[in-house]
N, C-alpha and C positions, 0 to 999 in steps of 0.2 A: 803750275806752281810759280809763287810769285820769286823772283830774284832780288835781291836789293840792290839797288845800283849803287847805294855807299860801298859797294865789294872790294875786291882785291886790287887792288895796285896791278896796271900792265907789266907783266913779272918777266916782260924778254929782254935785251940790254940793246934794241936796234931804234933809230928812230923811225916816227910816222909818216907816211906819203897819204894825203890830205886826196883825195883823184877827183875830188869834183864839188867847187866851191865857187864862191861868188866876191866881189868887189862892187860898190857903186858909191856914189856919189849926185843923188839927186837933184841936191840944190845946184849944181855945178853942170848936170849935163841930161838929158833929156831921155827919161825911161817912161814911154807910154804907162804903163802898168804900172807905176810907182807915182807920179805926177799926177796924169790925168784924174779929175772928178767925173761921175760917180768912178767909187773901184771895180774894175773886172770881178767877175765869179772866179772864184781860186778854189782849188779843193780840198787847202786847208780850213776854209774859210775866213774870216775878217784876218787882215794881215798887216794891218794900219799898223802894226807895232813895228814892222822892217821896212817902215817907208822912208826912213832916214840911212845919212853917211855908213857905212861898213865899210872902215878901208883896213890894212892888213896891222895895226894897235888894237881895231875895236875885235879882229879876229883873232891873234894872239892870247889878249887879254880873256876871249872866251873858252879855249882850248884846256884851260887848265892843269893837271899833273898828266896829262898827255902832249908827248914831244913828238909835235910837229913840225919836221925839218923841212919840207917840201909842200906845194900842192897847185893842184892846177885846175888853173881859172877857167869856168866856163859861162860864153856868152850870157847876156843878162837884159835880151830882150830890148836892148839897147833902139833910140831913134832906127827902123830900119834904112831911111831913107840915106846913111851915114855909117854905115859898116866897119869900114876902115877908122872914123873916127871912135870905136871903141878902142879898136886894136891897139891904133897911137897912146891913146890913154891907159890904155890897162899897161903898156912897156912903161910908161912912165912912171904909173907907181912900182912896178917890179925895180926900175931902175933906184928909185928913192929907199924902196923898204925893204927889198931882197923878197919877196913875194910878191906874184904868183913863180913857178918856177919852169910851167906849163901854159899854154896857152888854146882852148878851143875857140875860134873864131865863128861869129855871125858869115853866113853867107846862105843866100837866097838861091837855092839853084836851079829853079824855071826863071830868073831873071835875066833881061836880054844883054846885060853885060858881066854875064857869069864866069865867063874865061878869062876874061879882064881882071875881076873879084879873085879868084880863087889864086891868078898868079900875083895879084899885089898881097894878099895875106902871107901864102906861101913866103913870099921877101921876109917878112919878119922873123927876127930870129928866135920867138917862144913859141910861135905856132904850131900845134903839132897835128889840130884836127879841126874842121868844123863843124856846125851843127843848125841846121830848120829843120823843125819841127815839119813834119810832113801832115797834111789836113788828115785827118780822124777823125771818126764817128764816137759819139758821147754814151753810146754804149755795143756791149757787145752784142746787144739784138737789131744794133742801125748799121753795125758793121757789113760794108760792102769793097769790092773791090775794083780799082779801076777809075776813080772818082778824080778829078783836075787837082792839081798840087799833092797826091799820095805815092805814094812808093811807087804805082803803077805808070803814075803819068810819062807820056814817052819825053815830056821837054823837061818833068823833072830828073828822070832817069838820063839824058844827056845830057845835065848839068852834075849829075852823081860820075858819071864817066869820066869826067875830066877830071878828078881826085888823084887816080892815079898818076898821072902825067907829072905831077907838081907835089907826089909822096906825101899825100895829106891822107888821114884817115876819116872818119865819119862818126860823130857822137850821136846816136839817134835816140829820142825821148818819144814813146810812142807808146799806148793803150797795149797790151796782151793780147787784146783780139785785132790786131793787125799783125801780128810775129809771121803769120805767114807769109806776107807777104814781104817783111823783113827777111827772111830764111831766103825768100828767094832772090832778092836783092843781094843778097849777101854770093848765094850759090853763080846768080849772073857774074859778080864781077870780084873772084876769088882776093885776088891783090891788094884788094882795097880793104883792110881792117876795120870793122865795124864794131861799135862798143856802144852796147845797150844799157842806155840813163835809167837808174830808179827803179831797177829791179823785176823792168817792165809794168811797172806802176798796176800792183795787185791788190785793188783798192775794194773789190770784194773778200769779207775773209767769210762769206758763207763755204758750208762747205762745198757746192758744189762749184763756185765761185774759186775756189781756193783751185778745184782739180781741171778746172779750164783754163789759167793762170799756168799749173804744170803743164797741160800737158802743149800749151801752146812755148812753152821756156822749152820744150825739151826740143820741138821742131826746129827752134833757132840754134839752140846749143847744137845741132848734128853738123853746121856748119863752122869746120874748125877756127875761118876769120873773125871770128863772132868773140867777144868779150864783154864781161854782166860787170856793170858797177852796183853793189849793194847799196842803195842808199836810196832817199827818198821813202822811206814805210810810215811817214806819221799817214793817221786819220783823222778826219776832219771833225774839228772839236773834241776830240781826245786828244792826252797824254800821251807819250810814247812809252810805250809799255813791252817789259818782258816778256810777258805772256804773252801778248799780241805779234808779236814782232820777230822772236826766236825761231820756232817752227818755217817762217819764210825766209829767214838766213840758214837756213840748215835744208832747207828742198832745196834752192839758189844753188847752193853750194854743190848739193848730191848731183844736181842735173849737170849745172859746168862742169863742175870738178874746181879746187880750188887753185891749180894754175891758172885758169883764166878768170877770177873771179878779183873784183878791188873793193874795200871800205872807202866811203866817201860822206862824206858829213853834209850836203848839200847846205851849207853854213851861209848867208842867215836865214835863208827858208826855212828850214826847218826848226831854226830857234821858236817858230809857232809854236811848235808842239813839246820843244824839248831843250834843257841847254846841251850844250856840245858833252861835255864828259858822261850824260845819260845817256845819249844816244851810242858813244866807241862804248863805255861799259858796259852797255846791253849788247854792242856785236864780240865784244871780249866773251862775256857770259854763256854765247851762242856757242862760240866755240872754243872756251877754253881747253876743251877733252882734248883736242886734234895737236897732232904734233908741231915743235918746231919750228918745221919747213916749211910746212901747211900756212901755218900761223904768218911768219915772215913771207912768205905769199901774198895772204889777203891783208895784210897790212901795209905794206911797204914795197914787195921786189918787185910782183906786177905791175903796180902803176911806172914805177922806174921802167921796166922794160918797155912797158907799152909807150907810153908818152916820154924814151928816150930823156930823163929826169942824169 
């Protein structure tokens, strides 16, 4: 059944915590992915509409009759060769515009001066987590484990070790068919709170595509350090749809539980697919039934907890 996202006004009296959003500034600072000719393969597909400034006016102005009091920046694929120079910049605009309020950090962690890295981020005073992308296979039939720069690798995994030392947590963006080996990253090194981007990125919605997506969310979810950000569900060349999209905020939810679960608007990524008020009305619609507490959970008090907001 279709929902209309003209629906109801967010009917709770709390404001919004934003858990996973972006900033850039192209002309001003150097983003591979946004610069460079030809464009990378994206899995929204063509994305030349977000290759211009996003700074925290052009994301106010997008948010709409949703009060976004809070949210927190993460990494943006920035020059890798200049890590720390995102960081700089991204405090600068929080300093100017009161957003972001949070901060995940680029940091490379098979690289040889990763101890180095992880203590000069740590120094800043919005950083609460960081985040590389670990190498994955481009589907769940190349899915292997053990491969150089993945979950398994031992230079990467002792540069994941050093997190703890310097109280940083882990944003990890990674396919469904590597959870396992997320699950066991997570089981190796308990202390370290890991917080799963995008839902696990469940970009099959066959159905049996749909039930391999569960049942690898629920291997991750057994590890209590583990936390699911909602966001990320457009598909590539569609609309962000009710239909589409409901039913995986509501398994998401059954598997974590909604203490550990956050809305996140992955803003302006996913203005591809959708403006920002379609997208909180469609996780409003998900789960208007559920109480509350529930609700002020996946809205706002988790991310405050997690990322100390």
């Amino acid at each position: 059944m279709t929902i209309p996202m003209t629906a109801k006004p967010f009917p709770v009296d709390f404001p919004i915590v934003d858990a996973h959003q972006h900033f850039w500034d192209p002309g001003r600072n150097y983003h591979p992915w946004l610069c460079d000719e030809p464009m990378i393969p994206f899995r929204y597909g063509d994305y030349s509409s977000i290759r211009g400034r996003f700074l925290p006016p052009d994301y106010l102005a997008s948010t709409g009759r949703w009060r976004v009091e809070k949210s927190v920046y993460v990494e943006t694929e920035w020059d890798p060769r200049d890590p720390l120079g995102e960081t700089r910049y991204i405090h600068e605009v929080a300093a100017r515009y009161g957003y972001p309020n949070a901060v995940v950090a680029q940091a490379w962690l098979d690289r040889e001066d990763v101890a180095e890295l992880l203590a000069a981020q740590a120094a800043f005073p919005l950083v609460r987590s960081v985040r590389h992308k670990p190498s994955a296979a481009a589907s769940a039939g190349l899915a292997r484990r053990g491969g150089p720069g993945s979950m398994d690798d031992p230079r990467w995994r002792a540069g994941y070790a050093l997190l703890q030392r310097h109280g940083l947590m882990f944003d990890l963006q990674v396919p469904w068919w590597h959870l396992d080996a997320a699950a066991e990253l997570a089981s190796n090194f308990p202390a370290t709170p890991l917080i799963l981007n995008h839902t696990g990125l469940p970009s099959d919605r066959s159905e049996q595509g749909l039930a391999a997506w569960r049942k690898a969310l629920s291997c991750v979810a057994r590890e209590p350090n583990v936390m699911l950000k909602i966001s990320g569900l457009g598909l590539c060349g569609q609309p962000w749809r009710f239909e589409d999209n409901a039913p995986v905020v509501r398994d998401a939810i059954a598997i974590f539980g909604a203490e550990r679960c956050m809305f996140a608007s992955n803003f302006p990524v996913d203005r591809v697919v959708a403006p920002f008020e379609a997208i909180f009305d469609g996780f409003y619609a998900a789960v208007e039934h559920m109480a509350q507490t529930s609700l002020r959970q996946l809205f706002h008090d988790n991310a405050v907890r997690c990322y100390r907001l």
